[in-house]
PAZAPA-4460 file (N, C-alpha, C; in steps of 0.05 Angstrom, whole numbers, plus 32768, in hexadecimal, padded with zeros to 4 digits):
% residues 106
    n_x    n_y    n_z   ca_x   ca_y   ca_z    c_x    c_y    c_z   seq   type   mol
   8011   7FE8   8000   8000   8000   8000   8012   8019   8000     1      X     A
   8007   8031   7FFE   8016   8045   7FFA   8010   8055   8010     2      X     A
   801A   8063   801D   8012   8077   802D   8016   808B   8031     3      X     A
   800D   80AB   803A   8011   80C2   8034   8036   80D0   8043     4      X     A
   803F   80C3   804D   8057   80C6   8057   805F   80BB   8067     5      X     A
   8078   80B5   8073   8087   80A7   807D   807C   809E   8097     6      X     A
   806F   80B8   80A8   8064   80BE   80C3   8050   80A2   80C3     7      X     A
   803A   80A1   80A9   8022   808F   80A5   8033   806A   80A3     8      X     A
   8048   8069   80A6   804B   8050   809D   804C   803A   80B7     9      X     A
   804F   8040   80CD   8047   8037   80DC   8024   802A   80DD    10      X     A
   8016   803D   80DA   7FFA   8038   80D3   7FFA   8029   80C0    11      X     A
   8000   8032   80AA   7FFE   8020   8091   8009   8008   8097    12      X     A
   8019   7FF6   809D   8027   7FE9   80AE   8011   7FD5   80BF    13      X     A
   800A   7FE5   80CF   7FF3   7FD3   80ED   7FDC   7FC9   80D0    14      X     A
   7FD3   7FE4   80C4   7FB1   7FD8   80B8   7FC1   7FBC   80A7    15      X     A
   7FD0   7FBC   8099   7FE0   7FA6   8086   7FD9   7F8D   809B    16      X     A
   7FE7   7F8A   80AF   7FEF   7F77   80BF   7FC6   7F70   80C8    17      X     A
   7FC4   7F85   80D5   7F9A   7F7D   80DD   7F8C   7F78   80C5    18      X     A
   7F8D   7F7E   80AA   7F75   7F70   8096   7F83   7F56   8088    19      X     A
   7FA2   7F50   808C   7FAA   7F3D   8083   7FBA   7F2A   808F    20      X     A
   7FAC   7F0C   808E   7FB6   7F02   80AD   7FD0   7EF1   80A1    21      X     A
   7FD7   7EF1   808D   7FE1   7EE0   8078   8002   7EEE   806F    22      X     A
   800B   7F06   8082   801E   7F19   8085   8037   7EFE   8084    23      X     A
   8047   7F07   8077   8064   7EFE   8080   807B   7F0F   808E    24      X     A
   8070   7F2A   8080   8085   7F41   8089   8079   7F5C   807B    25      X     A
   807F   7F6F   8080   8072   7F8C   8075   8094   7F95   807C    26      X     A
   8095   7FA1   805D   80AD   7FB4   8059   809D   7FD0   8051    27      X     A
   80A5   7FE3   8067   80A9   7FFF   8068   80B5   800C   8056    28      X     A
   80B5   801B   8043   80D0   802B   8035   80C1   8044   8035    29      X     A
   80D2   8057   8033   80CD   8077   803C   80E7   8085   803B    30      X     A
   80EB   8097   803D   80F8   80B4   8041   80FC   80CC   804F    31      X     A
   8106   80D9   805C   80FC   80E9   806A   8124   80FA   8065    32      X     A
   811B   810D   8060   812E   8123   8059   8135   8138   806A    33      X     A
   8150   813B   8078   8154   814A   8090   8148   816A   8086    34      X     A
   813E   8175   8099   813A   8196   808B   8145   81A6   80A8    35      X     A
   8134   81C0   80AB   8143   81D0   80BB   813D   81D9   80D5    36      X     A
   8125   81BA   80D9   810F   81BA   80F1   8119   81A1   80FF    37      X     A
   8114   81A1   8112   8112   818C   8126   80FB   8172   8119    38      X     A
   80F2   817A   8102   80D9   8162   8103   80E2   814A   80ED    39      X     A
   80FB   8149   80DF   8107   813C   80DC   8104   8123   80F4    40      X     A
   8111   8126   8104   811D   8117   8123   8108   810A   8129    41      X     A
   80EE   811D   812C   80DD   8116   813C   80CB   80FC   8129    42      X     A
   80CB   80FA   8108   80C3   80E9   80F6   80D5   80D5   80F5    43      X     A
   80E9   80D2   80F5   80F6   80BE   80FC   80F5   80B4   8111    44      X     A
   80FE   80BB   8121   80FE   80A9   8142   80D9   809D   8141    45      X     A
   80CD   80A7   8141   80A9   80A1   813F   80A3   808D   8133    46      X     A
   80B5   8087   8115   80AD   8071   8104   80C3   805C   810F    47      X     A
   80D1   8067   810C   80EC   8049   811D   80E1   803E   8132    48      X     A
   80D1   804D   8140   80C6   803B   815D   80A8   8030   8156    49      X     A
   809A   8036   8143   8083   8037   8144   8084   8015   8131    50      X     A
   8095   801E   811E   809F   8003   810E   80A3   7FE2   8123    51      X     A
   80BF   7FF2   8132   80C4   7FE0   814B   80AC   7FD2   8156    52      X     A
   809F   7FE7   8166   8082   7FDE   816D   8069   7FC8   8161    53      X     A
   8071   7FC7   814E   805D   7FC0   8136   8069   7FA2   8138    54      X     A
   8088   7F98   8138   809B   7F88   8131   8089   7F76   8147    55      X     A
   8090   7F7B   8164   8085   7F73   8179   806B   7F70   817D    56      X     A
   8051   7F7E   816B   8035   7F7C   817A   8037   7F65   816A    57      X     A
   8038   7F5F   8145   8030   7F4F   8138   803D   7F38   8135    58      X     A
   8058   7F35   8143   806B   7F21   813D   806D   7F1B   811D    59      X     A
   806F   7F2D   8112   807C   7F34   80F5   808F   7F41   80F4    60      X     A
   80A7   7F40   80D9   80BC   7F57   80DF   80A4   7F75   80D3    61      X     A
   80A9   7F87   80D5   80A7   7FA7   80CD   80BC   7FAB   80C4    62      X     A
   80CF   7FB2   80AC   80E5   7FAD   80A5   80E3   7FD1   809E    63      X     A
   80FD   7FDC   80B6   8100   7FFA   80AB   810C   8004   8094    64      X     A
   80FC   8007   8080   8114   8010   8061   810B   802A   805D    65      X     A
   810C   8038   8071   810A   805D   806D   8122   806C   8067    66      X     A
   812A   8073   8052   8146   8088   8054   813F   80A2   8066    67      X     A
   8157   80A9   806E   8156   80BE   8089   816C   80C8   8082    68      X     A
   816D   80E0   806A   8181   80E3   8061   818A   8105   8063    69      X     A
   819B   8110   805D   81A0   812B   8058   819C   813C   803F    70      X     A
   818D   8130   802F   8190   8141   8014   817C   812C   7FFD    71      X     A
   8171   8131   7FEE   816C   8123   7FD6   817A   8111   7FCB    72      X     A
   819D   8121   7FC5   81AD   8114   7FBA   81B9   80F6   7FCA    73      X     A
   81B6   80F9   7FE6   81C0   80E5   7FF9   819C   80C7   7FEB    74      X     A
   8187   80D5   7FF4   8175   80BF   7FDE   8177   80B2   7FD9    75      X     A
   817C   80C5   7FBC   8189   80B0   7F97   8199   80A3   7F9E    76      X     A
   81AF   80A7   7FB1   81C7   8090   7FAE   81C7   8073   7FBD    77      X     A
   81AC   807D   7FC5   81A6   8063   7FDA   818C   8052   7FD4    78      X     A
   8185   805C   7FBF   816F   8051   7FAB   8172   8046   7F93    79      X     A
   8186   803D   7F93   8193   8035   7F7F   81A6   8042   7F70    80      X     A
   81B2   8054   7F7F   81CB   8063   7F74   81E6   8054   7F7D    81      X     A
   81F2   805D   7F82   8212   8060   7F8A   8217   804D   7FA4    82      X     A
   8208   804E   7FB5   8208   803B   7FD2   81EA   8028   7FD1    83      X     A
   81EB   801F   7FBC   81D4   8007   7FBD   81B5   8010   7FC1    84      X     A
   81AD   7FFE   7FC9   818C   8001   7FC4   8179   7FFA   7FD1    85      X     A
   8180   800C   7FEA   8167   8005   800D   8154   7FF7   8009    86      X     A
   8145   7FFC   7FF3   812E   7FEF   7FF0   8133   7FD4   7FEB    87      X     A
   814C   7FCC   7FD5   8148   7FAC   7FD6   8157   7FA4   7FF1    88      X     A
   8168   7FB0   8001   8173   7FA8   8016   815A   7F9A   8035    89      X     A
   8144   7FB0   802A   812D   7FAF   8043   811C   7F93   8036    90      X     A
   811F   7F8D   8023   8110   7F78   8017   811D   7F5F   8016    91      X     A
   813D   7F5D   8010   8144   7F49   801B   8141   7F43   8041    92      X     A
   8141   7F5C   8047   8140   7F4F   806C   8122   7F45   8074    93      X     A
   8111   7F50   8064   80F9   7F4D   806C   80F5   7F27   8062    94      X     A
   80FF   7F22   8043   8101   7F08   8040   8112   7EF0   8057    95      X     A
   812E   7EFB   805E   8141   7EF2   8078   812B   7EEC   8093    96      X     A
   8122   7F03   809B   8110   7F01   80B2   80F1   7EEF   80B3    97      X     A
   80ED   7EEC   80A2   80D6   7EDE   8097   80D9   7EBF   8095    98      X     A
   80F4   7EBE   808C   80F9   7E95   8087   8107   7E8F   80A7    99      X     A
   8115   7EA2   80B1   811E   7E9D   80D0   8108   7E9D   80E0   100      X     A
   80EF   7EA9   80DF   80D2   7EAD   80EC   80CF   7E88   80E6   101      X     A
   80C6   7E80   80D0   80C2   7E67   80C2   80D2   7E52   80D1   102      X     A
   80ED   7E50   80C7   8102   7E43   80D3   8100   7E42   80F2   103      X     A
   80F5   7E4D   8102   80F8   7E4E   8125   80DB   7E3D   812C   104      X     A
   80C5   7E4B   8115   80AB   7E39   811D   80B0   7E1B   8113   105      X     A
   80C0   7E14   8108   80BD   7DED   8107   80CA   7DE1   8119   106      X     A
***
């Protein structure tokens, strides 16, 4: 699903996990770009714990793939630029966490 920003993915996240009982893992990806406010900090730390939280109520991973970066250009390079590609990085863990979930229940 898509959701209106980074802040919402926690939510987006829980409803995923409550209409679908059939979850293996919910990967997060998002962005959040330092600016010249404190609310940077405050969107991050919120989703990192709220994620966390989520990990623990549903005993699913919540896999954090939010860039938390300084600039646009820091992004691109992490989206498939120059330093790889968060998003497939959050997708392989979310696959990792999912067959070790598997692997512990037999």
């Amino acid at each position: 699903i898509h959701v209106p920003g980074a802040f919402e993915l926690t939510l987006g996240g829980q409803w995923m996990a409550e209409y679908d009982d059939e979850l293996d893992g919910v990967i997060c990806l998002g962005c959040v770009i330092q600016g010249e406010t404190p609310h940077f900090t405050y969107i991050c730390q919120s989703v990192a714990q709220g994620l966390t939280q989520l990990n623990l109520d549903y005993n699913i991973p919540f896999v954090f793939g939010v860039l938390t970066v300084d600039s646009p250009n820091q992004a691109k390079e992490r989206s498939g630029g120059k330093l790889g590609n968060k998003g497939d990085e959050a997708a392989i863990t979310a696959i990792r966490m999912a067959a070790l979930q598997s692997k512990l229940e037999e």
